[in-house]
C-alpha positions as CSV (number, residue, x, y, z in Angstrom):
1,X,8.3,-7.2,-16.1
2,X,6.1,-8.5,-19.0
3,X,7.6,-11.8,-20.2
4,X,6.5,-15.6,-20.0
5,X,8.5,-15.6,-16.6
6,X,6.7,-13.4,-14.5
7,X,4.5,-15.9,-13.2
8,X,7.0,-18.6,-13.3
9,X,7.7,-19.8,-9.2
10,X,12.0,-19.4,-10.3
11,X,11.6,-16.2,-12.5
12,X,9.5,-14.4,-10.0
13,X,9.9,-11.3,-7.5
14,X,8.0,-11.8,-3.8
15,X,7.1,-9.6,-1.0
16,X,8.4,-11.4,1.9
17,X,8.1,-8.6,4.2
18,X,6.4,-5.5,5.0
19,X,6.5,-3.1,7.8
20,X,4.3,0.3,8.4
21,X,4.4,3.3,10.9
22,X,1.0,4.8,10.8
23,X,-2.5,7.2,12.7
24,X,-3.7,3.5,13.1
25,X,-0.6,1.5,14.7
26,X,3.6,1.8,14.7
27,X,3.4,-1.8,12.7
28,X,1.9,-3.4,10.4
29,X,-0.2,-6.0,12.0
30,X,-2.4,-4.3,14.2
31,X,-2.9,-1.6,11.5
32,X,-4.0,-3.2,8.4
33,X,-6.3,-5.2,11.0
34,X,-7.4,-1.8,12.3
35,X,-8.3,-1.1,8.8
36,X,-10.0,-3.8,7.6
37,X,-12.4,-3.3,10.9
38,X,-13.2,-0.1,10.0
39,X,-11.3,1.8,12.7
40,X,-10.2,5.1,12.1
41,X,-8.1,7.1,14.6
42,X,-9.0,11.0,13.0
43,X,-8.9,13.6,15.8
44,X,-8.3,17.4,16.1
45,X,-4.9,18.7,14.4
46,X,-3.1,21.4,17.2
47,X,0.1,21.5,15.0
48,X,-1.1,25.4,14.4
49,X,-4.0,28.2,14.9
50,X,-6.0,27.1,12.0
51,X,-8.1,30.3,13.2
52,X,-5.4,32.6,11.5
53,X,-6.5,32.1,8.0
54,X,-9.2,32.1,6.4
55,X,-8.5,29.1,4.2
56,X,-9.1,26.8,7.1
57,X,-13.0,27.7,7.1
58,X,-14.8,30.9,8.6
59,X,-15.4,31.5,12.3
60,X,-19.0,30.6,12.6
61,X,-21.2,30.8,15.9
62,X,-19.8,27.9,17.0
63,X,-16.4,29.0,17.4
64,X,-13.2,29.3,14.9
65,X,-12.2,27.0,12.6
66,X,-11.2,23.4,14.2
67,X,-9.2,20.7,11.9
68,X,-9.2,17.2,12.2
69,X,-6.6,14.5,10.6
70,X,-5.0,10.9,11.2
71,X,-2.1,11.8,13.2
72,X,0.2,9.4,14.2
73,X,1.5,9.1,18.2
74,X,4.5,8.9,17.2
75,X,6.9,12.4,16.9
76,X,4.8,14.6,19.1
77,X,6.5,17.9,19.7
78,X,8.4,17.1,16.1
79,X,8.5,18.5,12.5
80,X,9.8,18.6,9.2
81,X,13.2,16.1,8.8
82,X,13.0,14.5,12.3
83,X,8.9,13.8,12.2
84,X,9.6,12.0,8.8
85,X,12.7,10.2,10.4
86,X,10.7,9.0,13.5
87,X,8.2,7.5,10.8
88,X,10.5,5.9,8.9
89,X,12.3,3.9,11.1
90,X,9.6,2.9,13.1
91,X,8.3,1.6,9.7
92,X,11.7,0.1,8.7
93,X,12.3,-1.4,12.3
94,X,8.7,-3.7,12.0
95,X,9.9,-5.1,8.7
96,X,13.3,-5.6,9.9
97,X,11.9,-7.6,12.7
98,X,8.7,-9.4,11.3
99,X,11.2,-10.5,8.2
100,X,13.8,-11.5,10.6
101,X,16.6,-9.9,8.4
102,X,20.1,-9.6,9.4
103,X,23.3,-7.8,8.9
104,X,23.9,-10.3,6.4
105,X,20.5,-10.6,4.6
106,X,21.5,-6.8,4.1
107,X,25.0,-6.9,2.2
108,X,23.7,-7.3,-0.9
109,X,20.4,-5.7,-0.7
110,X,18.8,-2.3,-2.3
111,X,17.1,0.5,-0.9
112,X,14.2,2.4,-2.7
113,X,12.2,5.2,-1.0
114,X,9.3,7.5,-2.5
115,X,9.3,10.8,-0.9
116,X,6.9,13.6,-1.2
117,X,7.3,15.5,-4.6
118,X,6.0,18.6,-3.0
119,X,4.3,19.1,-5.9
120,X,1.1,20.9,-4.0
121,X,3.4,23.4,-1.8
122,X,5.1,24.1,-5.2
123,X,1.8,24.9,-6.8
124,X,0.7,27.3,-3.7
125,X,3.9,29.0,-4.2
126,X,3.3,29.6,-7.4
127,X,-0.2,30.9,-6.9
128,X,0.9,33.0,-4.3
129,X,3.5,34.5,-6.7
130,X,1.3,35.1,-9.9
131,X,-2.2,34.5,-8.9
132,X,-2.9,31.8,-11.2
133,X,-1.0,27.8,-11.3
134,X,0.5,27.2,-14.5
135,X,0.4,24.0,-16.8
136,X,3.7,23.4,-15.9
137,X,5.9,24.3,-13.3
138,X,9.2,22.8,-11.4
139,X,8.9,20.6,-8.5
140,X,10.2,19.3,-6.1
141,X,13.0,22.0,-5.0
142,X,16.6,21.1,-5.3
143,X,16.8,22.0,-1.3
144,X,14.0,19.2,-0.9
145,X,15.9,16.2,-2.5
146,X,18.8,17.1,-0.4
147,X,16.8,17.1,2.7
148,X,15.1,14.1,1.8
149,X,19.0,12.2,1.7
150,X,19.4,13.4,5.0
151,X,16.3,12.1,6.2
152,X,17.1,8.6,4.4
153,X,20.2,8.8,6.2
154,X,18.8,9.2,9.5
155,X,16.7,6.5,8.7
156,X,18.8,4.2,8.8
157,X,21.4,5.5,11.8
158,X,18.1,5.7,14.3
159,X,17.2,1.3,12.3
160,X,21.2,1.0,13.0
161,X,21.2,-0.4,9.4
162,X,23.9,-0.3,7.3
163,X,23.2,-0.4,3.1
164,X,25.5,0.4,0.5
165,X,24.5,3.6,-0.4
166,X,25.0,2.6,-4.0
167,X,22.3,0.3,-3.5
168,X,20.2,3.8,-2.4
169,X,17.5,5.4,-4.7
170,X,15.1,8.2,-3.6
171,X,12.0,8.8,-5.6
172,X,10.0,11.7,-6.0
173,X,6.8,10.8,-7.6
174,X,3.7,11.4,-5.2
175,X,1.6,8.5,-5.5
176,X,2.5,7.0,-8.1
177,X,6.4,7.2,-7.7
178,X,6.4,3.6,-4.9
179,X,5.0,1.6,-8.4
180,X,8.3,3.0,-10.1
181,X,10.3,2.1,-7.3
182,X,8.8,-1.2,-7.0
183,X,8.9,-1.3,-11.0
184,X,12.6,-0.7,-10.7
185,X,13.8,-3.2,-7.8
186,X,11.8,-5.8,-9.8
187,X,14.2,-5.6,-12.9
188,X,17.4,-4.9,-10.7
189,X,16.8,-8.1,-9.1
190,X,15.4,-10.2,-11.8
191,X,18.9,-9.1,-13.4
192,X,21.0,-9.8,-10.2
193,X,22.1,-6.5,-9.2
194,X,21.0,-7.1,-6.0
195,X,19.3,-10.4,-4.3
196,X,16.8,-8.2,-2.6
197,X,15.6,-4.8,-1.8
198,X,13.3,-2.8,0.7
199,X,11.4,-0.5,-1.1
200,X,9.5,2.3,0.8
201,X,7.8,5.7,1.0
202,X,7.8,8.3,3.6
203,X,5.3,11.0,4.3
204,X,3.5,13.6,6.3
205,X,0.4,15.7,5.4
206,X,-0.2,17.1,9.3
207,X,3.3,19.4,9.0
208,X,1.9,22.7,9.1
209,X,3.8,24.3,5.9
210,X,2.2,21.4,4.0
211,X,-1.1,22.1,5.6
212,X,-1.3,25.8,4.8
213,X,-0.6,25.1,1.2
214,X,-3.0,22.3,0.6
215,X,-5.9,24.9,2.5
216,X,-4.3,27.6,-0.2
217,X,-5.2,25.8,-3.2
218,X,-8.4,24.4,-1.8
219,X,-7.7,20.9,-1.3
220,X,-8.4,20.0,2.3
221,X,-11.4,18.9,3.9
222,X,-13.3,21.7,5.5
223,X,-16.2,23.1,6.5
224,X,-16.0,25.3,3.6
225,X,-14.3,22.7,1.1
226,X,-16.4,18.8,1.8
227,X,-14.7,17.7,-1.5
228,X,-11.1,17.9,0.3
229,X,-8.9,15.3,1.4
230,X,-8.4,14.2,5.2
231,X,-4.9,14.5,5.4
232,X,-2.3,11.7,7.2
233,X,1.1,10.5,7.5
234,X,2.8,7.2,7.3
235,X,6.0,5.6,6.1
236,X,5.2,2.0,5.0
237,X,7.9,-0.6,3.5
238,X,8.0,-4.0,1.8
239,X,10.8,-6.6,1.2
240,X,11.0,-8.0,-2.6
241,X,13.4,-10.9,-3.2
242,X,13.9,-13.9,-5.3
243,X,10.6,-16.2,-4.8
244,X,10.8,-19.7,-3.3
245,X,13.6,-18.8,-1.2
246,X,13.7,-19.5,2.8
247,X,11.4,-16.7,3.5
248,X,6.9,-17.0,3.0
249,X,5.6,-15.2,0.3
250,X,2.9,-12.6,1.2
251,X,2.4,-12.2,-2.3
252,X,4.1,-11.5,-6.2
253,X,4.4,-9.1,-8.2
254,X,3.4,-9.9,-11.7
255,X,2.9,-6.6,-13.5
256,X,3.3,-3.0,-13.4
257,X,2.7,0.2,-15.7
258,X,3.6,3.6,-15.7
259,X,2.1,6.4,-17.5
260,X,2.1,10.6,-17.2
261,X,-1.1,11.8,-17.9
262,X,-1.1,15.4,-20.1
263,X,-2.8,16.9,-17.4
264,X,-2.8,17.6,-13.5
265,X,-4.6,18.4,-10.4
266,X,-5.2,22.4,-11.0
267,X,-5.2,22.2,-15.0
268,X,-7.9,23.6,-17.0
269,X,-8.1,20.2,-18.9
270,X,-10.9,18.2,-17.2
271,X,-9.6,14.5,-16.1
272,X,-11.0,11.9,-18.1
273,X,-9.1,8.8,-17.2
274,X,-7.1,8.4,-20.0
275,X,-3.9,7.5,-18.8
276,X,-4.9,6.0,-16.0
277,X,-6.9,3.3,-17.9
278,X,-4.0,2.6,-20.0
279,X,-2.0,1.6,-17.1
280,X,-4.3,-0.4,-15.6
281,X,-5.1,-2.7,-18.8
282,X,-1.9,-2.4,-19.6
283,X,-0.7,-4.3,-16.0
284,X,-3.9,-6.7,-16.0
285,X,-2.5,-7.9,-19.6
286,X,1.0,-8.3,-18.7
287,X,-0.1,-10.2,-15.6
288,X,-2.7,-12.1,-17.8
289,X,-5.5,-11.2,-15.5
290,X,-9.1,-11.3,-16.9
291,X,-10.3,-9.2,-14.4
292,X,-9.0,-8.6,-10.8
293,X,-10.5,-10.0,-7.5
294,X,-10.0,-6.8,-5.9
295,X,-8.8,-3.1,-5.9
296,X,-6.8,-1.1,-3.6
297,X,-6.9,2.6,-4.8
298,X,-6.4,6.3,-4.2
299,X,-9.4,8.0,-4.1
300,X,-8.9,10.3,-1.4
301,X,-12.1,12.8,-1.5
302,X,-10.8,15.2,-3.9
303,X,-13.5,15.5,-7.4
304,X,-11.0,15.7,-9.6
305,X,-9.6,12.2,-8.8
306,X,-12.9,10.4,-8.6
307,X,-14.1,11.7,-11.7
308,X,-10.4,10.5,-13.7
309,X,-11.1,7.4,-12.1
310,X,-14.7,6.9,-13.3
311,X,-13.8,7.7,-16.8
312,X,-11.1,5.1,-16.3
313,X,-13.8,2.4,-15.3
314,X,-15.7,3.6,-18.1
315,X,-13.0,2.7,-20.4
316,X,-11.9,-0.6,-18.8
317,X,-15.2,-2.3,-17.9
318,X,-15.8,-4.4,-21.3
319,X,-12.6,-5.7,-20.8
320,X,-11.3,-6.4,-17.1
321,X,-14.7,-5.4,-15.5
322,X,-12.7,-3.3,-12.9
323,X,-16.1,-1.8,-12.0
324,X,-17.6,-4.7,-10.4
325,X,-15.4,-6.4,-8.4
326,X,-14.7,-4.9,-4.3
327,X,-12.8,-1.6,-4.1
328,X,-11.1,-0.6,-0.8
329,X,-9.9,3.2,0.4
330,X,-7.1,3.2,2.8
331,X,-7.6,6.4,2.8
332,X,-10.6,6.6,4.9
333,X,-8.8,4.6,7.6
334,X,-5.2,6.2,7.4
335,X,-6.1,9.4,5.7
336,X,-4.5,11.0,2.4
337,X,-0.8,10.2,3.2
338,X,0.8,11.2,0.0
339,X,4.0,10.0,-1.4
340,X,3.2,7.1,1.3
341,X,-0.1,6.0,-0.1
342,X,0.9,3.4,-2.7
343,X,3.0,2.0,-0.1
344,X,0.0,1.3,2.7
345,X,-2.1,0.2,-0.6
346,X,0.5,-2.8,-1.0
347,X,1.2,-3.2,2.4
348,X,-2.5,-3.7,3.1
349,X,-3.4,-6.1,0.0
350,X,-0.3,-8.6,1.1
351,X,-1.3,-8.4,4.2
352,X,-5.2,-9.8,3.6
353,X,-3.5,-12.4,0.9
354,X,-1.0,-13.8,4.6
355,X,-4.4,-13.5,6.3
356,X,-6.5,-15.0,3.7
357,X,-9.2,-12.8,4.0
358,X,-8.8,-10.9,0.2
359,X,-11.3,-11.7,-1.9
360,X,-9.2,-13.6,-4.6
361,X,-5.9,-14.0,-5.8
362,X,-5.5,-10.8,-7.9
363,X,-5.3,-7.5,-6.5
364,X,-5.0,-4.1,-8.4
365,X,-3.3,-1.4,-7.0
366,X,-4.2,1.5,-8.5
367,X,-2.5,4.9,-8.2
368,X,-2.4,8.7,-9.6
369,X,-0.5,11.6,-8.5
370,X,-1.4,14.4,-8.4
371,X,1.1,16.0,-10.7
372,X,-0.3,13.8,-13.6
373,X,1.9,10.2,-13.1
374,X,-0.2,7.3,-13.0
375,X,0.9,3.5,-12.5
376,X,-1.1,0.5,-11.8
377,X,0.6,-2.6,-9.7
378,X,-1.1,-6.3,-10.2
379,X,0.0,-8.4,-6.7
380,X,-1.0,-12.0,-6.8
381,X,-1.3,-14.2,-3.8
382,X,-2.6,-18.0,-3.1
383,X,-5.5,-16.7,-0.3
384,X,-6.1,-20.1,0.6
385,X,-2.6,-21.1,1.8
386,X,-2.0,-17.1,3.4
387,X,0.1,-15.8,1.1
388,X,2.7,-18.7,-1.0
C-alpha cells in the first residue's frame, strides 16, 4: 500500500465478505449486533478445577476459586486441534454463504490465517524452567506450526473447500499478525497473484493448557489479579478482492503499518507507546486521513497495554487527534480472543460501515501483541450508502 492508487475505485482492495464464529453468535450478523448492544455472553469456565492451583485466586469463605470467560457453544466436550477446527469453519462457512462464493470464485483465490503465536505458554514455560522470563526467548514451537497446518487443513475438509495450497499462508503474530496477513493479500492481489483472498485468524483462550499459563504469569482476570484479561475464543474471516467488481463493498482498505516494538509484555522496559504510535501515523498518512472517525482497538484489561496505548495517544494527538474521537473494545463483548482479535476488530468496523451506523468514514484498527509487534489498519467505508 502507500501510493496515489490506494484510494483510486480501479487500484483499490475491498472487503466484500466477512464471516465470524464467536461467545456472542456462530456468524457474523447477529454478533457484531450483539456487540454493538452491549450484550455479553461471559459465564463460568468448567473446562478444569480452577481450585487446584493457587494461581486461579485463594479459596475464600465463599468457596474455591470460580472462573468466568466468553465461551463459545460451539465444540462442547472438545479441545486443542478439533475446538479450533469447529471454530474455524463455522467462521469460514458464514462468509462462504453471506459472500455467496463458489467453487469457481475459489480457483484463483488465497488463503491467509493468523494463529496463536503461543507466545504466553512459551513465556510460562520458561518461567517455570528458570524462575525468571527473559528478553528474548523462542516462540511459537516448531510442533505448534505443524499442528496449526493440520488444523488449517481440517478447516477446510469439515467447509468442503478446496484452495490451492500454494495459495495457503499461516501467520503467527498474536494480534498484530491478521494486519500482516491483510498487509500481504493486499499486495498479492494489487499484483495479480491471486483475484482474491480470505484472510482469517483462529483462536481459543478457554483451552485449559492456555489457561494455566496465562494464570502462571499473572495475566487473567481474578479475584486476586482485577488488571487481567477476560479470556475468549473466536475465529473470524474477511473476503478482500478487486473493488467495483460484482460483489458490495463493506469497506477498503487504504493503509497499513507494521512495526516490533523493542520491548514486550513481561520486559523490564516500561511501555511507552513508541512503536505503536509510529504505526498508527504512519497508516493515517498513507491513507491521508486527518484524523479518524473512529477506533477499533485491543485493550483488553491488562496495565501494561493501556498504559503503551496512552503514551501512544500522547504522541499522536497534535496530529490525528486519535484521543478524541469514539473508541470501541470488542473485547468486553467477545473477550480477549488472541491471535483472533484483529480479525473481530475488522469484522466489526465493516460491519457498522454495511449498517451505517459507524460514526464516519474512517476507522482505525489498532493492534499490539503481546510479544512486541504492533500494526495499525485504516478501513474506509461510504456510511451513508452501507458500505460502497
Amino acid at each position: 500500500m502507500g501510493d496515489t492508487q490506494t484510494r483510486d475505485r480501479r487500484g483499490s482492495v475491498a472487503i466484500t465478505g466477512i464471516g465470524m464464529s464467536s461467545a456472542l453468535g456462530m456468524d457474523a450478523a447477529n454478533a457484531c449486533a450483539a456487540s454493538r448492544a452491549g450484550i455479553t455472553r461471559a459465564g463460568e469456565l468448567k473446562c478444569m478445577n480452577f481450585a487446584g492451583a493457587t494461581c486461579f485466586g485463594r479459596e475464600t469463605e465463599d468457596g474455591v476459586p470460580q472462573f468466568v470467560g466468553h465461551s463459545s457453544t460451539i465444540g462442547w466436550g472438545f479441545t486443542g486441534k478439533a475446538r479450533l477446527a469447529l471454530l474455524g469453519s463455522a467462521a469460514l462457512q458464514d462468509l462462504l454463504k453471506t459472500a455467496s462464493l463458489h467453487a469457481s470464485d475459489l480457483a484463483s483465490c488465497g488463503l491467509k490465517v493468523n494463529m496463536s503465536d503461543q507466545f504466553i505458554e512459551q513465556a510460562n514455560q520458561t518461567k517455570l524452567e528458570s524462575e525468571a522470563i527473559p528478553e528474548r526467548f523462542e516462540y511459537p514451537a516448531g510442533t505448534w506450526k505443524a499442528e496449526a497446518a493440520e488444523v488449517l487443513s481440517m478447516v477446510l475438509r469439515r467447509s468442503r473447500v478446496q484452495i490451492d495450497s500454494r495459495l495457503h499462508a499461516l501467520y503467527f503474530g498474536g494480534h498484530a499478525g491478521f494486519a500482516e496477513a491483510v498487509r500481504d493479500a493486499y499486495r498479492e492481489i494489487r499484483a495479480g497473484y491471486m483475484d482474491r483472498c480470505i484472510v482469517g485468524a483462529i483462536d481459543s483462550y478457554v483451552e485449559p493448557g492456555f489457561l494455566d499459563a496465562a494464570a502462571g504469569v499473572g495475566m487473567l482476570k481474578t479475584a486476586d489479579n482485577p488488571v487481567g484479561f477476560s479470556p475468549g475464543e473466536a475465529a473470524a474471516f474477511i473476503l478482500l478482492e478487486h473493488a467495483g467488481g460484482k460483489r458490495a463493498e463493506f469497506a477498503r482498505i487504504s493503509a497499513s503499518s507494521l512495526a516490533q516494538d523493542d520491548s514486550h509484555q513481561f520486559h523490564e522496559k516500561p511501555a511507552v507507546g513508541s512503536a505503536l504510535a509510529a504505526v498508527i501515523g504512519a497508516a493515517l498518512e498513507e491513507a491521508r486521513a486527518p484524523r479518524p472517525s473512529f477506533v477499533v482497538a485491543d485493550l483488553n484489561g491488562m496495565e501494561r497495554r493501556a498504559v503503551d496505548w496512552g503514551h501512544a495517544i500522547v504522541k499522536l494527538n497534535d496530529r490525528f487527534a486519535v484521543g478524541e474521537v469514539p473508541l470501541w473494545l470488542p473485547a468486553t463483548s467477545f473477550g480477549e480472543t488472541g491471535a483472533a482479535a484483529g480479525a473481530l476488530a475488522v469484522c466489526v468496523a465493516a460491519k457498522a460501515f454495511q449498517r451505517s451506523y459507524a460514526p464516519g468514514e474512517c476507522a482505525l484498527i489498532s493492534l499490539a501483541s503481546d510479544s512486541g509487534a504492533r500494526a495499525a489498519l485504516v478501513l474506509e467505508g461510504d456510511v451513508a450508502r452501507g458500505g460502497r
